[in-house]
C-alpha positions, 0 to 999 in steps of 0.5 A: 533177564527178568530173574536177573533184573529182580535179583538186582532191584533186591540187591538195591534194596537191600543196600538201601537199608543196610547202609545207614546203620553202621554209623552212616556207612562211614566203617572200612567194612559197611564201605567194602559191602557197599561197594562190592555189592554195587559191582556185583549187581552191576555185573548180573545186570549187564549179563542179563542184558547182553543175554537178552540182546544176544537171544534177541539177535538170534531171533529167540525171543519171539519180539519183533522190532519195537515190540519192546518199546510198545509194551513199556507204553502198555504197562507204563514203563519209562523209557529212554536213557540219562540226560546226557549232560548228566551223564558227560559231566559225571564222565568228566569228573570221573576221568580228572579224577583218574587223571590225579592218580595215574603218573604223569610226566613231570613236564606236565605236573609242572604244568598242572599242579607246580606245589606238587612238584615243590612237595614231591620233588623231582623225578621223571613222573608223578602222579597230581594228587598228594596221595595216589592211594588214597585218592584210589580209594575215594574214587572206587567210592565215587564210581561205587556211587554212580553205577548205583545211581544207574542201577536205581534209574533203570530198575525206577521203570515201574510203578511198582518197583518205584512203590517199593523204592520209595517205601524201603527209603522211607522206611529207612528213615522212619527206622532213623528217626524212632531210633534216635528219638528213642535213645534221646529221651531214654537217655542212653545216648548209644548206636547198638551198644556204643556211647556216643561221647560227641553228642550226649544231648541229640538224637543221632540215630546211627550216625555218630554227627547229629548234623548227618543224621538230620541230613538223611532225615531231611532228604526222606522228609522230603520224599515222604511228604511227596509220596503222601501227595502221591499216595493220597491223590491230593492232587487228582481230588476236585475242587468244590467238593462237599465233606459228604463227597469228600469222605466217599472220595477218601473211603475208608481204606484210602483215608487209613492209609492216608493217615499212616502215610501222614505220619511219616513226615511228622515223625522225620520232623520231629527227629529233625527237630531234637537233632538240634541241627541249625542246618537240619532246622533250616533246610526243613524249612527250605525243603516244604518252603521248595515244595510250597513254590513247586507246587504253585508254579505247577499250578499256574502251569496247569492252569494257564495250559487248562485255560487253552485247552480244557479248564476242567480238565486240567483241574481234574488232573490236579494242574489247577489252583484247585489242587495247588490250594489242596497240596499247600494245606497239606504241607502246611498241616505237616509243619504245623503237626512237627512243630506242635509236638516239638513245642510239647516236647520243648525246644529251648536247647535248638533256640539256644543254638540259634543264638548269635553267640553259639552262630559266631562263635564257631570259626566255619567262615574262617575255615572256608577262608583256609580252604580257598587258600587251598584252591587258589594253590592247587587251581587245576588238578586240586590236592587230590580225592581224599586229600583234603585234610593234608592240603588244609593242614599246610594253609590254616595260618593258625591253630584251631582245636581238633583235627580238620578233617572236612571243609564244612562246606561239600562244595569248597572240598570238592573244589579243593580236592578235584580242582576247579574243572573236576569240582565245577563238573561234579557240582554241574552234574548235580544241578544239571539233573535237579533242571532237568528233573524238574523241567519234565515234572512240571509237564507231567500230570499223572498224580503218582508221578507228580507226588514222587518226583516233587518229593525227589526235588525238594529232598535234593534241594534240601540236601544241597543248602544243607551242604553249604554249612556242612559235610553229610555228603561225605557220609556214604550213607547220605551219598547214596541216598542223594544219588538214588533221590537223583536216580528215582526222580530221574526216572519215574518223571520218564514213567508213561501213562499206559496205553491199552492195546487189544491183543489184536494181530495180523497175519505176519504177527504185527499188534495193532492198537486198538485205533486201527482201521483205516489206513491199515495198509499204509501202516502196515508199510511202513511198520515193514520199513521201520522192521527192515531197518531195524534188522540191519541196525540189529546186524550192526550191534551184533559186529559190535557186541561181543567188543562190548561185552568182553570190554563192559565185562573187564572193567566191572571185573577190574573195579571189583578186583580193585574194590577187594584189593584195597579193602582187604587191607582194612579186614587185617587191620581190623583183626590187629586192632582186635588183638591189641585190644585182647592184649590191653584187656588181659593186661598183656604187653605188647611184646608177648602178641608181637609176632601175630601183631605184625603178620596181621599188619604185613598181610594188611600192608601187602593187600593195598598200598594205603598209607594206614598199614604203614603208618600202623607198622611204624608204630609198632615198631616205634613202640616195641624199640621204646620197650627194648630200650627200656629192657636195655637192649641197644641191639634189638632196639635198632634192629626194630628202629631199622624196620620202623624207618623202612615202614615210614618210608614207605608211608611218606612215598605214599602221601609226602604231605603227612606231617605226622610221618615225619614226626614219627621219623623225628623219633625214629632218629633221636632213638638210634645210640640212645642216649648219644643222639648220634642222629640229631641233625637229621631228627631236627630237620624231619621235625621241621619237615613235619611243621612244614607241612602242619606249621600251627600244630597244637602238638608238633610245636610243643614237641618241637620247642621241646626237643630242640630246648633239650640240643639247643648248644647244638643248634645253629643260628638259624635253627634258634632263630626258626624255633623262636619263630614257632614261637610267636607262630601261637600268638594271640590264640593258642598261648594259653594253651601252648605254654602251660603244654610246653611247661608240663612236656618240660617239667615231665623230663627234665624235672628243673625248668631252669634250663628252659626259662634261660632259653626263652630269656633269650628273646625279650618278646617271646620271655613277655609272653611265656613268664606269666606262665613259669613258675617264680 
């Protein structure tokens, strides 16, 4: 069991260190390792343990009952379990979210969620979320997530294993912060070869958004200035001493490393800084602002509890304002060090941020308004795990540049993927384990214990606020470390204070501690009745055991099936995107590699039913049925437009609200017996279905005033009256860009803009605003 638990605590290790570098942990493939790996050590724990437990039963390993129990207390281990409403909450949240993606009966949809039912249509059964396959692939995440923070809370059982988890953590940032920094000033501007055109004026680190990467930093600021409490036992150093005593205290290697354990923090509060995160500058603020109350409030605790029992005790233990004055000045001295290097270095571009311009100017409580549309929809059951931007999409009441892809606030998504219920019991979790943590760390006193897990707190809170304004959490690389941050806290503030024990035993093998004497026998009694019971106890699990084991061992082995099928699909896709980018670079078409293109897309298609695969397939065909129809060959385009429209199908079944799908479709008909337009109702009523579901689209309007101006004798009265309604949809925001957009999209194919300037005469408001924009 020992060989096992090492090879896991190594294991979590090294996924700590790994998973910020591929660009916060956001690639298919960083996922897929994560994920995998989490399993995997999951699955040599849960061995190891029922191994230890079986040989335990059978009476090979020598222990007798609590023997176990009394070495953690020697060699101080924690011991106990997770709070258990941590523990019912994140259950909670895990079933509700299974709950979306297994199909249900339509009775009870209509129940749960009746915009579903509007999107979807009738049937028998239907799953809650928008798009079961994507919400699959989100949950894996999420379950990924919460094994890994069991795996970090029962590997956090020593000090020992503790040191070496907090110094990868920190190394991790400390690597952050060095490399961003350095790219900054050097003015590269890359994460391991690649220009980061989003940010050119940041430090970044290997995260593609400045914001999350001062997010990661913010959590292992926080856990550095712990550990340097820790590790410098500011808080068992008296009050009242002279420098003379205080410099013996130190000793020479305990102040060296006390100065590099210093350091730490100012560097991550430097990378911070030249972020030019306004979220990452706050919640500095925020975290050593939680760290200051902290540690007051434990003073006063420690001293209104040494008043009752022994001042100078409790003062010794660092309880007292004594220490509480010692640990304010060392955390004022970290800000003051991070702010003095940043006024060397100059701050003018972070002042600029906070101007009240660049603050208002950026339309997030607009976007948060959008996104309580969304609750309000879909109140019980939520769009679905990773639906987010197509319930958005179908809410925004106007255009807003680029793609929404998150909220801007991880609460609000949450809310507005998992549901009210789903939501609130995550964000529950998540708070619950911050109260708990911090209740049992305002009784502790061991010095290491205390620096750790106050780092632990405030990296959590910090993390939180942030979040408000933000969307880090989505970064499985600030996920993790938020759950390790909970994990570690959880489990060091359970650490024991080690108990000496003389190695003493008795006839019958018993230890006996080194206070007994009298009474011995009475003792002696009473550890045979606590071992009878604990033999028929041990009888019990052993009927149940093997249930246990066959039960724990299915499920690790179905999420890791699971884990694999549906990443296996990206691993193809990545091949097919290697392929067109040879093709593009030898200045090959895409008809000479159309063959490999397309087996690589069907492997990927038949490894996981995400919507992706499809939605790739149907762009090759759309594009090879163009090239053949630009060759002139009416025939082989339909036979690629057939086999586009069975591959668009097959995505709209997998996520019916995917504007773009329909879109595709829209093209897909208007292409059959072209130039006849044999299919023009049914392409006019797909490019309505994709407004439908994205009404104030930049594109799709431009696209859709487009095609029904060039069939407009065609149309209906009331296709005329819709499309002039789109219209006036982009007023008063996006008219600049829309007409001009309109006029080049008309000009590029018809060449005369007479025709359109007569259909818009057509209606006097919608003339009014677009003449301005036509030439003559």
């Amino acid at each position: 069991m020992r060989i096992g638990r090492e090879i896991v605590f190594g294991g979590l290790c090294l996924l700590l260190a790994f998973i910020p570098l591929p660009y916060g942990g956001v690639e298919e493939g960083a996922i897929f390792i994560f994920e995998a790996g989490v399993f995997v050590s999951a699955g040599v724990y849960a061995a190891g343990s029922l191994g230890t437990a079986f040989r335990r039963k059978r009476g090979m390993d020598g222990s007798g009952p609590g023997e176990g129990e009394r070495r953690r207390e020697a060699g101080g281990e924690a011991a106990g379990r997770m709070p258990w409403p941590v523990k019912a909450l994140i259950a909670v949240f895990l079933g509700l979210s299974v709950a979306q993606i297994v199909p249900l009966p339509q009775g009870i949809v209509e129940i749960l969620s009746p915009r579903i039912v509007e999107i979807k249509g009738g049937g028998a059964w239907n799953s809650l979320s928008l798009a079961p396959s994507l919400s699959l692939y989100e949950l894996l995440k999420y379950a990924a997530y919460a094994v890994f923070g069991y795996l970090v809370y029962v590997q956090a059982r020593s000090k020992r294993k503790v040191r070496i988890l907090v110094f990868v953590m920190m190394a991790s940032g400390v690597f952050q912060a060095l490399y961003g920094l350095a790219e900054y000033f050097g003015g590269t501007h890359r994460i391991f070869g690649w220009k980061n055109v989003y940010y050119p004026s940041a430090a970044f680190g290997t995260f593609v958004n400045r914001n999350h990467y001062s997010a990661f930093l913010e959590m292992m600021l926080a856990l550095s200035i712990g550990y340097l409490l820790a590790r410098a036992d500011f808080f068992a150093l008296k009050p009242g001493l002279s420098l003379r005593e205080k410099l013996v205290w130190f000793g020479q290697e305990r102040l060296q490393k006390t100065i590099i354990a210093g350091i730490v923090p100012v560097v991550l509060g430097v990378g911070i800084i030249f972020s030019w995160s306004r979220s990452g500058v706050f919640v500095f603020l925020a975290a050593l602002l939680t760290m200051f109350v902290l540690v007051s409030w434990a003073g006063k605790r420690g001293a209104e509890n040494g008043g009752r029992r022994n001042a100078g005790a409790a003062e010794g233990a660092g309880g007292g304002l004594g220490g509480k004055a010692r640990s304010r000045r060392l955390i004022r001295t970290v800000f003051v060090g991070v702010a003095g290097i940043a006024l060397m270095l100059g701050i003018s571009p972070l002042l600029e941020r906070f101007s009240a311009d660049r603050v208002l100017g950026e339309g997030r409580p607009l976007l948060y308004k959008f996104t309580g549309d969304v609750i309000r929809a879909f109140p019980l059951s939520g769009v679905g795990l990773g639906c987010y931007t197509y319930g958005y999409n179908m809410f925004k009441p106007r255009y807003t540049p680029g793609r929404t892809t998150h909220a801007h606030n991880d609460y609000l998504e949450a809310l507005a993927e998992s549901g009210l219920p789903g939501g609130a019991a995550l964000i529950a979790a998540g708070l619950a384990a911050l109260a708990v943590m911090t209740a049992r760390w305002l009784r502790r006193r061991d010095n290491f214990v205390r620096g750790v897990v106050l780092g632990c707190i405030a990296g959590n809170v910090g993390i939180l606020i942030h979040s408000f304004t933000d969307f880090s959490l989505r970064m499985p690389a600030n996920a993790a470390y938020l759950v390790a941050l909970y994990a570690l806290g959880l489990g060091t503030v359970k650490l024991r204070e080690p108990r000496e024990w003389d190695g003493r035993a008795d006839g019958s093998g018993n230890w006996i501690g080194s206070g007994a004497g009298a009474g011995e026998k009475e003792k002696a009694g009473a550890e045979d009745a606590a071992r009878e019971a604990a033999r028929k106890a041990l009888r019990r699990a052993k009927r149940t055991g093997m249930f246990k084991a066959v039960g724990l061992a299915a499920g690790l082995l179905s999420i890791l099936v699971l884990v694999v099928k549906e990443n296996m699909g990206f691993v193809w896709l990545g091949k097919y995107e290697a392929v067109r980018t040879r093709l593009a670079g030898e200045g090959r078409s895409l008809m000479s590699g159309f063959a490999e293109l397309d087996r690589l897309l069907a492997r990927a298609a038949r490894w996981s039913g995400h919507p992706r695969f499809f939605e790739e397939q149907g762009r090759l065909y759309i594009e090879m049925a163009v090239a053949e129809n630009e060759s002139e060959a009416p025939e082989r385009r339909d036979a690629f437009l057939e086999r586009a429209e069975e591959a668009i199908r097959r995505r709209i079944e997998r996520n019916p609200a995917d504007a773009f799908a329909y879109y595709d479709m829209s093209r897909i008909y208007l292409l059959y017996n072209f130039p006849l337009l044999t299919y023009q109702d049914a392409a006019r009523r797909y490019l309505r279905r994709a407004l439908a579901f994205k009404p104030h689209d930049l594109f799709l309007n431009v696209e859709a005033v487009y095609k029904f101006g060039v069939m407009w004798d065609g149309l209906s009265d009331e296709e005329k009256a819709w499309i002039f309604g789109q219209m006036r949809s982009v007023w008063p925001v996006n008219e600049d860009r829309f007409y001009p957009s309109l006029v080049e999209r008309w000009r590029r194919e018809v060449k005369n803009l007479d025709r359109l300037k007569e259909i818009l005469r057509l209606d006097a408001e919608v003339w009014s605003r677009a003449a301005r924009f036509l030439p003559g």
